[in-house]
BATOR-671548 format. One line per field, with one value per atom (N, C-alpha, C, O, CB): y, z negated, x; residue in one letter. Coordinates in Angstrom, 3 decimals, always signed. Glycine has a CB too. Layout:
BEGIN
Y Y / ...
Z Z / ...
X X / ...
res a / ...
//
This chain:
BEGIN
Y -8.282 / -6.881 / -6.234 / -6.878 / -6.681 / -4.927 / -4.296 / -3.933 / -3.898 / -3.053 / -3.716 / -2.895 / -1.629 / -1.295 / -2.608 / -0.872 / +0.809 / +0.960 / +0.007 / +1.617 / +2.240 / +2.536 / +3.585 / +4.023 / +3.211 / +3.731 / +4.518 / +6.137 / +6.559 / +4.771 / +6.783 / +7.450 / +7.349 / +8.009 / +7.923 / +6.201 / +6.311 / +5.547 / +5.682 / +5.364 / +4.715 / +4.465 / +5.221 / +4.930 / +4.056 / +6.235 / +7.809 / +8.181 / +8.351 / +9.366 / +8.224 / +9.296 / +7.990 / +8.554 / +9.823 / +7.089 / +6.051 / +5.842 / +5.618 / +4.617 / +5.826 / +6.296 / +7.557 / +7.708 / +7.012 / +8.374 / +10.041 / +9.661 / +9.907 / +11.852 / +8.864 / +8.209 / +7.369 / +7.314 / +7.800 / +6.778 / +5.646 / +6.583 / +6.802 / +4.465 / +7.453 / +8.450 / +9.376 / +9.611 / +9.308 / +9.956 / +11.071 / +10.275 / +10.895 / +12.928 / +9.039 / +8.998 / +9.353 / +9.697 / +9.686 / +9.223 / +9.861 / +11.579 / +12.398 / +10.232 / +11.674 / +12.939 / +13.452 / +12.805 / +12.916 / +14.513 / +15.070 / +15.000 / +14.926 / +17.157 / +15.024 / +15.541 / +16.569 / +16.356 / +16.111 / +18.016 / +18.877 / +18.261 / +18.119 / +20.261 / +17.936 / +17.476 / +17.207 / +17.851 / +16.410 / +15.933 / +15.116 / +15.911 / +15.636 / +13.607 / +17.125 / +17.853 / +19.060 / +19.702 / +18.481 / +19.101 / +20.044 / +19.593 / +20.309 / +19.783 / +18.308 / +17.865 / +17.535 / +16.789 / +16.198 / +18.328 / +17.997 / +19.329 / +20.498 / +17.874 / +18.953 / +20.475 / +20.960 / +20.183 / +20.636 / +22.462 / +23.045 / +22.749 / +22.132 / +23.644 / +22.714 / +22.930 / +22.325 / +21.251 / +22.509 / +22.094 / +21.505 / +20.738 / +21.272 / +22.843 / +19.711 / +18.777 / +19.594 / +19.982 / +16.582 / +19.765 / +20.526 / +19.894 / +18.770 / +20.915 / +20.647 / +20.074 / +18.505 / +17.559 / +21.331 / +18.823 / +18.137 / +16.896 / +15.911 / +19.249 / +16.826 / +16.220 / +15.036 / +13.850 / +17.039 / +15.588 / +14.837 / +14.276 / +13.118 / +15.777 / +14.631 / +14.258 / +13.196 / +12.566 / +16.052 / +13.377 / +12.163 / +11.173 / +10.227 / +12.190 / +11.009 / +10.134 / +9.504 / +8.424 / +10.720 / +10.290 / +9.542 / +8.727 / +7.885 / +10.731 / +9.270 / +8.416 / +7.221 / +6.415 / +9.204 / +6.920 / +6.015 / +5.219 / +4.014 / +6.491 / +5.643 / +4.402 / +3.890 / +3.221 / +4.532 / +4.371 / +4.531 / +3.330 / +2.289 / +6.423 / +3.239 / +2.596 / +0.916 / -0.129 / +3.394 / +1.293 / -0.073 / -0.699 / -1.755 / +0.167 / +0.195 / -0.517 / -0.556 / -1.604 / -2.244 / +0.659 / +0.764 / +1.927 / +1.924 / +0.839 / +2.950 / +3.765 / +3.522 / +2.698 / +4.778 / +4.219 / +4.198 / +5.926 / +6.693 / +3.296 / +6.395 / +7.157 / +7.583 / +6.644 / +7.625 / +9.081 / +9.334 / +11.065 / +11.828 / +9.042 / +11.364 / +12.283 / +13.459 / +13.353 / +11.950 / +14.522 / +15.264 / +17.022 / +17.585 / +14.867 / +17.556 / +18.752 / +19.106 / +19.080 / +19.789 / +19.445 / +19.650 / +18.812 / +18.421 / +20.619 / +17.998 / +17.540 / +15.861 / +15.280 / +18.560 / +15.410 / +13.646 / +13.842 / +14.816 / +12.285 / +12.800 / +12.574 / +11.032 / +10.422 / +12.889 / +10.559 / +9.231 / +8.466 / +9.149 / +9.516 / +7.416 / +6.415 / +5.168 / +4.647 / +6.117 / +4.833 / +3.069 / +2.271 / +2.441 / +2.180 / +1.516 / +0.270 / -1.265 / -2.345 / +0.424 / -0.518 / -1.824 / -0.998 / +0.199 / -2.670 / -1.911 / -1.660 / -1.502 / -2.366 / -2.931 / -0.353 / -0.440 / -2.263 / -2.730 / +0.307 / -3.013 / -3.966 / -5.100 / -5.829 / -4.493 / -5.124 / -6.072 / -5.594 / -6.398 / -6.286 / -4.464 / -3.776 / -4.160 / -4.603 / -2.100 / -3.994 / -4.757 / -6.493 / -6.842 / -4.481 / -7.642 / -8.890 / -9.088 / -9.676 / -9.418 / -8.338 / -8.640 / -8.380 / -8.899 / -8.004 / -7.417 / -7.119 / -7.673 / -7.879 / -6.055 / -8.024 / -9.064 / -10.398 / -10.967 / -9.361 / -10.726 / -12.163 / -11.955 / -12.822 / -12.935 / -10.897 / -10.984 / -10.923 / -11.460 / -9.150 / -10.199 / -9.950 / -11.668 / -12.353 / -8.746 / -11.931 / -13.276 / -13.928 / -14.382 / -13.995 / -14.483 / -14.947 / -14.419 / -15.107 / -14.048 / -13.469 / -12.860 / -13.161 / -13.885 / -11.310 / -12.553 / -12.907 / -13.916 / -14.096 / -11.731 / -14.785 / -16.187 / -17.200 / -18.136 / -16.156 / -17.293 / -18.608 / -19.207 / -20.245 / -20.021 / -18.223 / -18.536 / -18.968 / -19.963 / -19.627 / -18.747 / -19.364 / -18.593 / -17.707 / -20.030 / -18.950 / -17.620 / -18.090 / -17.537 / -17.722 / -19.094 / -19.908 / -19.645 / -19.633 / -21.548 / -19.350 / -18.900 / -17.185 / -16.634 / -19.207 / -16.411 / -15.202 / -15.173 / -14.338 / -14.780 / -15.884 / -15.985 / -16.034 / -15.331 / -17.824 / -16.820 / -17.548 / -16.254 / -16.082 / -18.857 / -15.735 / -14.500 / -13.604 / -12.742 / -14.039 / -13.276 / -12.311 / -12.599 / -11.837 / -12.021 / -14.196 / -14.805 / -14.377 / -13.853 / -16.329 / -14.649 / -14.561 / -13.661 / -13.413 / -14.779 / -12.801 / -11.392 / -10.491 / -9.405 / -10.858 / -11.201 / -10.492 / -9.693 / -8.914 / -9.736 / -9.558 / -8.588 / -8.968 / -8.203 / -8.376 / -10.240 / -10.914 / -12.114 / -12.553 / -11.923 / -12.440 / -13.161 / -14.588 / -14.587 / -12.594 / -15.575 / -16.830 / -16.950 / -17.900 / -17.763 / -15.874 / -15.981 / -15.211 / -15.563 / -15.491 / -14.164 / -13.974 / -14.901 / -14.911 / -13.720 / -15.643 / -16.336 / -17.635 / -18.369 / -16.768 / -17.818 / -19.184 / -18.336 / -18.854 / -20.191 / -17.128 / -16.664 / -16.773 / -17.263 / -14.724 / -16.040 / -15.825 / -17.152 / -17.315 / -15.044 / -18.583 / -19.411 / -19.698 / -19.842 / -20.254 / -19.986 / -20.199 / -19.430 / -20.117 / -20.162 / -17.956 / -17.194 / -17.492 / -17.450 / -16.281 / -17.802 / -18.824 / -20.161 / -20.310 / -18.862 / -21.086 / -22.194 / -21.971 / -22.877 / -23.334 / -20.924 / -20.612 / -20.216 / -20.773 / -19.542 / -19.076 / -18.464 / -19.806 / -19.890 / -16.624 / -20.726 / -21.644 / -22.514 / -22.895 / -22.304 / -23.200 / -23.851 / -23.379 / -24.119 / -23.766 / -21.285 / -21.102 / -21.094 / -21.268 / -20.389 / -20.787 / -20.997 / -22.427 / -22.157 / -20.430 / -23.655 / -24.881 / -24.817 / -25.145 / -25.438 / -24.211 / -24.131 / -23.931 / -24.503 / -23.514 / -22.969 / -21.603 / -22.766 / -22.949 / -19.982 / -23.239 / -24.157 / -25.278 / -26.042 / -25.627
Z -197.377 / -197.164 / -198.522 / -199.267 / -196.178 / -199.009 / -200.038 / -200.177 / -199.273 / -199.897 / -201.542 / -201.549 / -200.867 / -200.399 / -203.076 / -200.972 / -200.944 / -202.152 / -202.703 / -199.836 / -202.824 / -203.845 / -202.667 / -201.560 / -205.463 / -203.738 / -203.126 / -202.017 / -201.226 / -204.371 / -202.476 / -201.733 / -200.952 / -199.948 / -201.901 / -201.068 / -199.630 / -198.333 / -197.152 / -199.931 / -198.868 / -198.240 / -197.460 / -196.293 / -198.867 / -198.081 / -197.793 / -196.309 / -195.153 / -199.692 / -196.703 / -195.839 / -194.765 / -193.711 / -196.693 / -194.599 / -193.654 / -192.902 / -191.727 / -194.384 / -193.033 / -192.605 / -191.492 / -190.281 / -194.240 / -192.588 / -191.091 / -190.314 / -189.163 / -191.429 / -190.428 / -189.344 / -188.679 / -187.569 / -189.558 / -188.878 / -187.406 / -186.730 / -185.583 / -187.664 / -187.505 / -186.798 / -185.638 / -184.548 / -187.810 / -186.246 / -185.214 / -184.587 / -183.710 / -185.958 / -184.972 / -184.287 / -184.945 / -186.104 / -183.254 / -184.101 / -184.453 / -185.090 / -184.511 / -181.877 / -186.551 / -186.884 / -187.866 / -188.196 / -187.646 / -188.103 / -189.228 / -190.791 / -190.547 / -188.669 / -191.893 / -193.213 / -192.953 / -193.108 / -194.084 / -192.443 / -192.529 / -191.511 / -192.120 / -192.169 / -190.213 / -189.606 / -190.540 / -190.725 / -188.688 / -191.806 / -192.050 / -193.128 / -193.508 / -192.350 / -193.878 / -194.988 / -194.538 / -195.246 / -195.792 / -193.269 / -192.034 / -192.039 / -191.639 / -190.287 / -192.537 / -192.002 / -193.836 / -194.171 / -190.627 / -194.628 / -195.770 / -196.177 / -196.201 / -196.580 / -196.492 / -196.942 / -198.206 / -199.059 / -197.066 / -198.403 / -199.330 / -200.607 / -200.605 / -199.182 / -201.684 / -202.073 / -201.328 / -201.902 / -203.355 / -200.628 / -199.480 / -200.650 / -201.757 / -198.410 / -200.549 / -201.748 / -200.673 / -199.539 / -202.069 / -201.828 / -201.557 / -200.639 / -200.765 / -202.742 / -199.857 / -198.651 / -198.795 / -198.030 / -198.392 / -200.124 / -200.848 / -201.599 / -201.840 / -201.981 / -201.956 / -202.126 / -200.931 / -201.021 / -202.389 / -200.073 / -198.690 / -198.132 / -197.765 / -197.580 / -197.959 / -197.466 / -198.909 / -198.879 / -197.064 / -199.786 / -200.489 / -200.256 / -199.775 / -201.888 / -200.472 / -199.917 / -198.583 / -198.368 / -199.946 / -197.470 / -196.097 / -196.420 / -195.656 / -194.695 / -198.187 / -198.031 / -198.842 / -198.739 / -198.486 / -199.780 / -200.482 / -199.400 / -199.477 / -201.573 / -198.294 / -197.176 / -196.029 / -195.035 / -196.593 / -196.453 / -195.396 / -196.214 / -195.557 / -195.451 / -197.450 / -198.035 / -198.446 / -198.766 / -198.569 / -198.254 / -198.361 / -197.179 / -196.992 / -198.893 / -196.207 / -194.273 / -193.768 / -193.225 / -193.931 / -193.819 / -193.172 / -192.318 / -191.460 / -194.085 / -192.240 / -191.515 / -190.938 / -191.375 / -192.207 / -190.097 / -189.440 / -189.379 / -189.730 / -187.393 / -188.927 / -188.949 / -187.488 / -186.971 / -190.341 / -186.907 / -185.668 / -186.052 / -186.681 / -183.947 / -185.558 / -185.358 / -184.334 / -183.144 / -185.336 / -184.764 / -183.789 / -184.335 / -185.243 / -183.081 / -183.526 / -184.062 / -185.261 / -185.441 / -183.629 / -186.271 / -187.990 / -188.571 / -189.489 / -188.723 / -188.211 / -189.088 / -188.493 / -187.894 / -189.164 / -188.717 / -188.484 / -188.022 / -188.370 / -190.263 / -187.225 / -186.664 / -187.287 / -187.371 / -184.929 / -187.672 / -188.393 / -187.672 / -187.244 / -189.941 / -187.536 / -186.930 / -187.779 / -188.562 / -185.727 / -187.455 / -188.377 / -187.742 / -186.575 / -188.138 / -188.367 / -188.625 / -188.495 / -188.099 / -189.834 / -189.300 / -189.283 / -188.586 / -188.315 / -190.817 / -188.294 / -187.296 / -188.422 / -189.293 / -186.063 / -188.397 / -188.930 / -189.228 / -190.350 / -187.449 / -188.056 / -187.820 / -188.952 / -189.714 / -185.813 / -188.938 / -189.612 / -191.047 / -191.922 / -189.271 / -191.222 / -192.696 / -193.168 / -194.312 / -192.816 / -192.056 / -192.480 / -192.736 / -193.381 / -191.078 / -192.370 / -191.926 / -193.554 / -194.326 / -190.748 / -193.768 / -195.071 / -196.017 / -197.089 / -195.271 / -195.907 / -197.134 / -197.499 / -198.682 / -197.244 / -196.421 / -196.155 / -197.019 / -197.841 / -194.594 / -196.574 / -196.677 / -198.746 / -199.604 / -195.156 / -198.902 / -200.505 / -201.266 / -202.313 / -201.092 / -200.415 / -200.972 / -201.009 / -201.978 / -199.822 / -199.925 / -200.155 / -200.787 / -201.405 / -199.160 / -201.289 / -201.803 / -203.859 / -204.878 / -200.784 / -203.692 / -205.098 / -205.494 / -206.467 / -205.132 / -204.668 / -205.243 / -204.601 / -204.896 / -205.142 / -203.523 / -202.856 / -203.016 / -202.231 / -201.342 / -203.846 / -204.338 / -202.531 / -201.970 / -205.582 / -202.101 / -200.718 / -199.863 / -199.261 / -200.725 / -199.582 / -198.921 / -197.851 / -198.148 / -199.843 / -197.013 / -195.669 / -195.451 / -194.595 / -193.920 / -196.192 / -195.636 / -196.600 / -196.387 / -195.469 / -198.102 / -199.375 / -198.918 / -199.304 / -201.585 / -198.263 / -197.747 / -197.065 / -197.440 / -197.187 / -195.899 / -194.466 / -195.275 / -194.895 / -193.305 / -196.151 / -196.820 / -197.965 / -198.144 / -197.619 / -198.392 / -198.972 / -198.391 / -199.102 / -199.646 / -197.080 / -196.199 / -196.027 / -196.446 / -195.165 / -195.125 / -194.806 / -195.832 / -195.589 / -194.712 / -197.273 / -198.416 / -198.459 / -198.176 / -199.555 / -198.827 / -198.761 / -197.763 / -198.024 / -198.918 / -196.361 / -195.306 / -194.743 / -193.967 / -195.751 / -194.862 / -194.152 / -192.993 / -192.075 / -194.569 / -192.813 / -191.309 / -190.911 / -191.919 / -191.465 / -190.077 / -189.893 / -189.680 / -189.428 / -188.650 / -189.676 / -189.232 / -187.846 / -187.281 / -189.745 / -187.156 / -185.857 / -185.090 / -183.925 / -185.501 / -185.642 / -185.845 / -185.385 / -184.420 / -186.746 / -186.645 / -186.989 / -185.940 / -185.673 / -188.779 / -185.368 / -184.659 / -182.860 / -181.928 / -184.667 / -183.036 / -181.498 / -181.395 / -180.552 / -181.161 / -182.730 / -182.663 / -182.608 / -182.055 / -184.385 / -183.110 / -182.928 / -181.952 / -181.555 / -183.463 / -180.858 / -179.750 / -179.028 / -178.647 / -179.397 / -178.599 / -178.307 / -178.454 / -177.448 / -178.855 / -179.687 / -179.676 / -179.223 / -178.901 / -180.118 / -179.223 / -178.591 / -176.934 / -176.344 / -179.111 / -176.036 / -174.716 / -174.820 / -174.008 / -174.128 / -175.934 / -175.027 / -175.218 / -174.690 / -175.716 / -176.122 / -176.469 / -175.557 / -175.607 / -177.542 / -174.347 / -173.589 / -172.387 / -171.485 / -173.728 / -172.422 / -171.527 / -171.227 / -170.130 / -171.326 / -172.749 / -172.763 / -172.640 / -172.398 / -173.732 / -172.634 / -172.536 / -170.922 / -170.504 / -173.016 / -169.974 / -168.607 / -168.085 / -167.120 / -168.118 / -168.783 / -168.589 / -168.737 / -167.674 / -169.980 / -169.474 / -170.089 / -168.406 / -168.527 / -171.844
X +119.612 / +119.344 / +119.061 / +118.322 / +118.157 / +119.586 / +119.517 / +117.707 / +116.872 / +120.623 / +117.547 / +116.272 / +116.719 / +117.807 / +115.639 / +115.256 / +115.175 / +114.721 / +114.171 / +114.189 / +114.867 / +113.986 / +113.198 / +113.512 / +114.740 / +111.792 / +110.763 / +110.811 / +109.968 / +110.083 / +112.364 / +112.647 / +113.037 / +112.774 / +112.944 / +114.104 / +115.152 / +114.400 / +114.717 / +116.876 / +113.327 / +112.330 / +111.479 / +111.218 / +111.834 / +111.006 / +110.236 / +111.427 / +111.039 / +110.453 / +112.653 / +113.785 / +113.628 / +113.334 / +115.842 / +113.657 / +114.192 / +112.878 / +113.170 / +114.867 / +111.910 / +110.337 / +110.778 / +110.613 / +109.195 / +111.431 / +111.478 / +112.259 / +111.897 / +112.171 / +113.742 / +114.424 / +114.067 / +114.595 / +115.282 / +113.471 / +112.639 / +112.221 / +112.611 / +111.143 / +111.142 / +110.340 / +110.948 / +110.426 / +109.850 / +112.464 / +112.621 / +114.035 / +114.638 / +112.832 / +114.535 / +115.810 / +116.846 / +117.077 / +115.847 / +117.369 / +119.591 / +119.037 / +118.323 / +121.268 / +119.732 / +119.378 / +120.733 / +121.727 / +117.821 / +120.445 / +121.472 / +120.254 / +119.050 / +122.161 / +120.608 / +120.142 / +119.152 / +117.949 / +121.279 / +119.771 / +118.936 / +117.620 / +116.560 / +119.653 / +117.608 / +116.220 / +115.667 / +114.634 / +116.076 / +116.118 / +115.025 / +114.525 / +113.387 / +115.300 / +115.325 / +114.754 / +113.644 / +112.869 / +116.002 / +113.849 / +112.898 / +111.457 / +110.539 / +113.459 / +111.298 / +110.001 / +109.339 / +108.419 / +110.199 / +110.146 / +109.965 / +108.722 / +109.106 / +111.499 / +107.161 / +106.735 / +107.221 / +107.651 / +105.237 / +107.166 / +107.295 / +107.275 / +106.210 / +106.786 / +107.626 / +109.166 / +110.058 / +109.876 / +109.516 / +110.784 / +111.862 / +112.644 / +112.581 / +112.967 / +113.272 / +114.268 / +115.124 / +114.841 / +114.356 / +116.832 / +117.862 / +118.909 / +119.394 / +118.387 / +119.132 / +120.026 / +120.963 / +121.154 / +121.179 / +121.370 / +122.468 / +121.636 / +122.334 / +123.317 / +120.378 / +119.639 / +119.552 / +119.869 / +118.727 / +119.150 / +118.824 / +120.013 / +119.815 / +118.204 / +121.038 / +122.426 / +123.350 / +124.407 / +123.334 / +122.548 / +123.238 / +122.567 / +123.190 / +123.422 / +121.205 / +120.284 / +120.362 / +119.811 / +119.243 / +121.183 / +121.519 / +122.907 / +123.379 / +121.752 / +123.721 / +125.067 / +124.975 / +125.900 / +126.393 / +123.842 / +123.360 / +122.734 / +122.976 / +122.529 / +121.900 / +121.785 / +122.524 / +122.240 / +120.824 / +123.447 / +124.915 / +125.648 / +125.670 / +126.017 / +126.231 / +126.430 / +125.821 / +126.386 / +126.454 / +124.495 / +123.531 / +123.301 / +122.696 / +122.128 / +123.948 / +124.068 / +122.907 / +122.556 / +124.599 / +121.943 / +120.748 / +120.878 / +119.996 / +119.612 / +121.683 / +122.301 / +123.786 / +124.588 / +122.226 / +123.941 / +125.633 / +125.907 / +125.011 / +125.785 / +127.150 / +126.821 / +127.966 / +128.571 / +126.669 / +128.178 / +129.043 / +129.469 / +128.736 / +127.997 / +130.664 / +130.927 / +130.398 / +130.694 / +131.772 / +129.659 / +129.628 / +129.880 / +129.268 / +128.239 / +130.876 / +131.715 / +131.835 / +133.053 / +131.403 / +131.317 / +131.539 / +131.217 / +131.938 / +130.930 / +129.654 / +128.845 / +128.663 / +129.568 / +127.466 / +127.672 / +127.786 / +126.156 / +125.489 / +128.229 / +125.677 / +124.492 / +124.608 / +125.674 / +124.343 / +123.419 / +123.088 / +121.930 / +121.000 / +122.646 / +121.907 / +121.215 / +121.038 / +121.833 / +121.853 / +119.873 / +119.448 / +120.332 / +120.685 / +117.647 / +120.660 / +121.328 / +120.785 / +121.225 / +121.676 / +119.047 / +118.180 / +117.196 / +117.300 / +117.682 / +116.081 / +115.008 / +113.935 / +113.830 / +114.723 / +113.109 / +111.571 / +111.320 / +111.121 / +110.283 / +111.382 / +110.276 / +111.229 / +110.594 / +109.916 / +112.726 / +113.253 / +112.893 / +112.570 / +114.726 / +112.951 / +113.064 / +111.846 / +111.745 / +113.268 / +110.401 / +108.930 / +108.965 / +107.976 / +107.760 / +109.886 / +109.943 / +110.016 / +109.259 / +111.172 / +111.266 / +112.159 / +111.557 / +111.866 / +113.355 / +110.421 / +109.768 / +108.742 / +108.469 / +109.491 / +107.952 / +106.999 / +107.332 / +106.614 / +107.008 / +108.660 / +108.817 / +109.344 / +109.180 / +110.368 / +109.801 / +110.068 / +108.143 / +107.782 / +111.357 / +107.377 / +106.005 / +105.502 / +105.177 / +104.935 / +105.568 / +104.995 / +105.719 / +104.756 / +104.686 / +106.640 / +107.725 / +107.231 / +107.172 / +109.320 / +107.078 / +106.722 / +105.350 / +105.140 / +106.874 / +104.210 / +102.641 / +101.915 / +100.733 / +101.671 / +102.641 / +102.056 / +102.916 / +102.761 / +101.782 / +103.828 / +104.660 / +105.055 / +104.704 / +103.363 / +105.777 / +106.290 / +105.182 / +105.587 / +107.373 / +104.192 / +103.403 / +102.391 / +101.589 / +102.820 / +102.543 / +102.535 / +101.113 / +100.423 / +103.836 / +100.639 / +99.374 / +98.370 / +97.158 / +99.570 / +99.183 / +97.932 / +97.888 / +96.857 / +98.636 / +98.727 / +98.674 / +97.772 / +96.950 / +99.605 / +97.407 / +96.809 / +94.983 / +94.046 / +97.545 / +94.944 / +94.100 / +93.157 / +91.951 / +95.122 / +94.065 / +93.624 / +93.345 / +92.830 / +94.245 / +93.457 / +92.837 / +91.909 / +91.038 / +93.230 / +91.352 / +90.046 / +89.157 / +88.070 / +90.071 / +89.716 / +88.703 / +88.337 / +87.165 / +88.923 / +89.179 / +88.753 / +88.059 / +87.541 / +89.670 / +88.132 / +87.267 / +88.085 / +87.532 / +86.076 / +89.501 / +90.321 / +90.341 / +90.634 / +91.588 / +90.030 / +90.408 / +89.054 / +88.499 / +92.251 / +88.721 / +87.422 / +87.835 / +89.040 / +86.524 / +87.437 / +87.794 / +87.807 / +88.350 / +87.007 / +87.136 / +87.039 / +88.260 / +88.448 / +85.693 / +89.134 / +89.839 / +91.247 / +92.011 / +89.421 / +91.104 / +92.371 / +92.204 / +93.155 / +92.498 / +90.822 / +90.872 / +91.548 / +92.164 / +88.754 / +91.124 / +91.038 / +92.835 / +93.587 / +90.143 / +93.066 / +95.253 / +95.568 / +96.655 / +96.384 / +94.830 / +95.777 / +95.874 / +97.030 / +95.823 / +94.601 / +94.608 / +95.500 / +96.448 / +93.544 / +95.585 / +96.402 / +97.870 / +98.578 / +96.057 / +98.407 / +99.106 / +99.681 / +100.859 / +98.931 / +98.792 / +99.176 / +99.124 / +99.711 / +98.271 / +98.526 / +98.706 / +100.130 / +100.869 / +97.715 / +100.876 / +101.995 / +103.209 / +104.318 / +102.617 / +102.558 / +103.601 / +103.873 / +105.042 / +103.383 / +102.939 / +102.335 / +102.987 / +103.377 / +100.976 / +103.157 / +103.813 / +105.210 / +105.743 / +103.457 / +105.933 / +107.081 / +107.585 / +108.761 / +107.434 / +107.540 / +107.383 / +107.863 / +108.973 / +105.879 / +106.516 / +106.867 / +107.854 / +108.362 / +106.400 / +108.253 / +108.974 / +110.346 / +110.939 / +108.655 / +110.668 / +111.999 / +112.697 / +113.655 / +111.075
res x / x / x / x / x / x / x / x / x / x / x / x / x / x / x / x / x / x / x / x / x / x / x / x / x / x / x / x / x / x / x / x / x / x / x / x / x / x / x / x / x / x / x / x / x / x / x / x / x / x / x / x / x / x / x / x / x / x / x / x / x / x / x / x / x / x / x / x / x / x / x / x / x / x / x / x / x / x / x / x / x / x / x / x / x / x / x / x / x / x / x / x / x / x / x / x / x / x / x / x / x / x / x / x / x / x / x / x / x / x / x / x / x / x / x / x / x / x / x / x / x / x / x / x / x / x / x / x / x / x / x / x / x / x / x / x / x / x / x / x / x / x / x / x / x / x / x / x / x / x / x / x / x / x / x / x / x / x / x / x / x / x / x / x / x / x / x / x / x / x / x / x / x / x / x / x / x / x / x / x / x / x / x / x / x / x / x / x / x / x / x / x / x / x / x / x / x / x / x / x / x / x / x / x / x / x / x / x / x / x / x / x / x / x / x / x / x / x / x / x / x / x / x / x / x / x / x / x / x / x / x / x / x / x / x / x / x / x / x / x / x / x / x / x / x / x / x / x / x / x / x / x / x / x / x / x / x / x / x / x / x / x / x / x / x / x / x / x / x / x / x / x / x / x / x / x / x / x / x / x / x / x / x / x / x / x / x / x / x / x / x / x / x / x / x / x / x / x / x / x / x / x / x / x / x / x / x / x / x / x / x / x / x / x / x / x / x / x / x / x / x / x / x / x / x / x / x / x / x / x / x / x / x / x / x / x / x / x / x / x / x / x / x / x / x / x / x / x / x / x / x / x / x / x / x / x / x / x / x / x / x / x / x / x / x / x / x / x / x / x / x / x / x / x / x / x / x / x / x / x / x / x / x / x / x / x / x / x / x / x / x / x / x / x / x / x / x / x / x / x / x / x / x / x / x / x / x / x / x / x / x / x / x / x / x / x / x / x / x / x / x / x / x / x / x / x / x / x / x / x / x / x / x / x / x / x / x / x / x / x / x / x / x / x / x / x / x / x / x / x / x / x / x / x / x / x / x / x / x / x / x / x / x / x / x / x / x / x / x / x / x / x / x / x / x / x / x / x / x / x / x / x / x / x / x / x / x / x / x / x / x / x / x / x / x / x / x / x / x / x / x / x / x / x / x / x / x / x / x / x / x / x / x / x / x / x / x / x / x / x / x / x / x / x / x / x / x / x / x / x / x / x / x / x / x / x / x / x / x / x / x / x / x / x / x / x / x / x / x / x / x / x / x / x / x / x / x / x / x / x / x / x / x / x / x / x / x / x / x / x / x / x / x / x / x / x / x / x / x / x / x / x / x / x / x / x / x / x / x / x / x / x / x / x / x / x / x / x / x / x / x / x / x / x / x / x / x / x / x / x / x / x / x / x / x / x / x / x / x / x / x / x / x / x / x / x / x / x / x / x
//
């Protein structure tokens, strides 16, 4: 999956948000100074190009839709973050939260458990 740079990131944020849109929507929700129409509509063809948009015909103009999902676009970035400042390691990640108190041990014991039930159920389930 391509990067975003920080903008097209920004624009792909308002498309999850509102859906199938044209340029102008997403420059609509832009406050004052507004970036220029042509601004915004190159920015939907630079992510059109990087295959995070698609796009469809409708009477003059084109309506655009994601390609990728919010949640994959979060997986992928996730997994380059850890990959970059945890030497791949989803466990020195997990580990730096505890430390830090972002997350409690009680926490992390309640999700594993939570865990090993839905696993227990899918098993059944098989």
């Amino acid at each position: 999956m391509n990067k975003l740079t920080a903008k097209e990131e920004e624009v792909m944020e308002q498309i999850w948000e509102i859906g199938p849109c044209a340029p102008k929507d997403v420059q609509a929700l832009y406050p004052e100074p507004r970036p220029h129409i042509n601004t915004v509509a190159s920015m939907f063809q630079s992510l059109e190009r990087k295959k995070f948009l698609t796009h469809r015909s409708v009477g003059r103009g084109y309506i655009y839709e994601p390609a990728v999902s919010k949640e994959e676009y979060g997986q992928k970035k996730l997994g380059g973050f850890v990959d970059r400042y945890f030497k791949r390691s989803y466990l020195k990640l997990v580990s730096s939260l505890v430390e830090d108190e972002k997350i409690t041990k009680q926490e992390l014991l309640d999700f594993l458990h939570n865990m090993k039930n839905i696993r227990k159920k899918k098993i059944i389930l098989l």
